[in-house]
Residue, then its C-alpha position, 0 to 999 in steps of 0.5 A: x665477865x664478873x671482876x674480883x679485887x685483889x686484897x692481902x687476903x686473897x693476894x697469895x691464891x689469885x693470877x695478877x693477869x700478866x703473862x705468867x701463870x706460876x706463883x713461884x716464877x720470880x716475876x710473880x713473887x715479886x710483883x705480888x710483894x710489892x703489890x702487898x705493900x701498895x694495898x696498904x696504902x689503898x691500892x686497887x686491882x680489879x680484874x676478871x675472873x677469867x685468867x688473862x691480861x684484863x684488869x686495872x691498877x690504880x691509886x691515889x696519885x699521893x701515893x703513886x710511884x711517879x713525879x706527879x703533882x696530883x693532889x685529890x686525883x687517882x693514878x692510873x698505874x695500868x688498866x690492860x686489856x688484851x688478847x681475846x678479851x678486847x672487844x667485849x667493853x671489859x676496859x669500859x667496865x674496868x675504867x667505870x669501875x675507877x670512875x665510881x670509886x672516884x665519885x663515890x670518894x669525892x676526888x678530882x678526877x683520874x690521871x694517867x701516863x700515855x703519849x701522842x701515839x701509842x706507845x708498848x706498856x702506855x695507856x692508849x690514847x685514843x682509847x682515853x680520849x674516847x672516855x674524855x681525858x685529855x693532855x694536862x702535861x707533856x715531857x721533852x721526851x713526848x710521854x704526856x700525862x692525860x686526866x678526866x676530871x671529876x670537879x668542875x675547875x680542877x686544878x690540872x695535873x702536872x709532872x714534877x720538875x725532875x720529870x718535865x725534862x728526862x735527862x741524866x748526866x751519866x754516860x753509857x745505858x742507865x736502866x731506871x725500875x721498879x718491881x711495880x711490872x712483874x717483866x723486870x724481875x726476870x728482863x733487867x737481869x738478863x739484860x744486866x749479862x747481856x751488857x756486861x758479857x759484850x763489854x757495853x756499859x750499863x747500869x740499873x737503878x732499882x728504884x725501892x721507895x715511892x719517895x725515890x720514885x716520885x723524884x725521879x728524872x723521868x715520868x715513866x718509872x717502871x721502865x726508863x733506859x737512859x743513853x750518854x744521859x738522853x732517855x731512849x726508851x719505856x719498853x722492856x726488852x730481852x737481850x737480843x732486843x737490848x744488843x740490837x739497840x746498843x748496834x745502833x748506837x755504835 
């Protein structure tokens, strides 16, 4: 497969890989907003030309929208591959692709969010440990923080202080986002009338700026439901899926 970079130039006329095909859909719109701000400040999205979900999206980590501390690394945002894609080394190409840019700008290595087992919308692990990354950090809440360095005796990448224990003091659902997942522009409204139509308390924080992303308390900032101030959850959901889990709660 050949790969084609996004850029401000070709950003308009270009499917972004996720599962929605009109560039008027609201998902679209606002994920290739924010994505056009983020090019500035030297994003890269690489993706196959085929339309479907294989790409990668990553930048330096001074610039990512997560509470890291990773001077001299690239974050990872998302690097997905999936459906008939999997199984050709496309996810091979994509991270080698990272890893040269890497070299080529003399970083340290490359960092990004997974878990011990996979996890919905996380890097899987064992895909990355099979590449060479390995746990720098680890949350309470179990999502760890993997690098690859490129340096010998790189200095390990870490969460932030605000991010190593999730916790909130605010009772009831509170929703933590940001328009970096193109789901949420179309999910967290229709989870905001689910909550308010069955009288459950719930409240988004849309999360607009890198700097309120990078202090925020919790390592995974597209997605991150809290509950009575304990974080429960990095996974978008539609209403049925949100009402199932306040049942369980009580």
């Amino acid at each position: 497969m050949e790969y084609i970079r996004i850029t401000k130039e070709n950003l308009e006329k270009e499917h972004i890989c996720c599962s929605i095909s009109n560039n008027k859909d609201i998902q679209v719109s606002s994920k290739k907003a924010w994505l056009r701000d983020r090019l500035d400040e030297g994003l890269v999205f690489l993706k196959g030309t085929e339309r479907g979900k294989c790409f990668i999206e990553y930048i330096d980590a001074e610039y990512a929208w997560n509470p890291i501390e990773a001077d001299g690394y690239i974050y990872i945002d998302c690097l997905w591959v999936s459906g008939s894609f999997k199984g050709h080394g496309y996810s091979n190409d994509l991270l080698g692709a990272c890893i040269e840019d890497g070299c080529a700008r003399g970083k340290k290595g490359l960092c990004i969010l997974s878990s011990a087992k996979k996890k919905p919308f996380l890097a899987d692990p064992k895909f990355l440990a099979y590449k060479g990354f390995e746990v720098s950090d680890e949350a309470d809440n179990g999502i760890r923080l993997l690098y690859l360095p490129l340096e010998k005796d790189s200095e390990k990448p870490c969460f932030k202080a605000c991010a190593k224990h999730p916790h909130i003091d605010e009772d009831g659902y509170v929703l933590y986002y940001t328009d970096q997942c193109p789901f949420n522009a179309k999910y967290v409204p229709v989870v905001e009338k689910a909550a308010r139509d069955s009288g459950i308390q719930f409240r988004t924080v849309h999360i607009t700026t890198r700097e309120e992303a990078q202090n925020a308390p919790t390592p995974v900032t597209t997605y991150a439901l809290f509950y009575n101030g304990s974080y429960i959850t990095n996974e978008q959901m539609n209403d049925k899926k949100f009402l199932k889990l306040a049942g369980s709660h009580g």
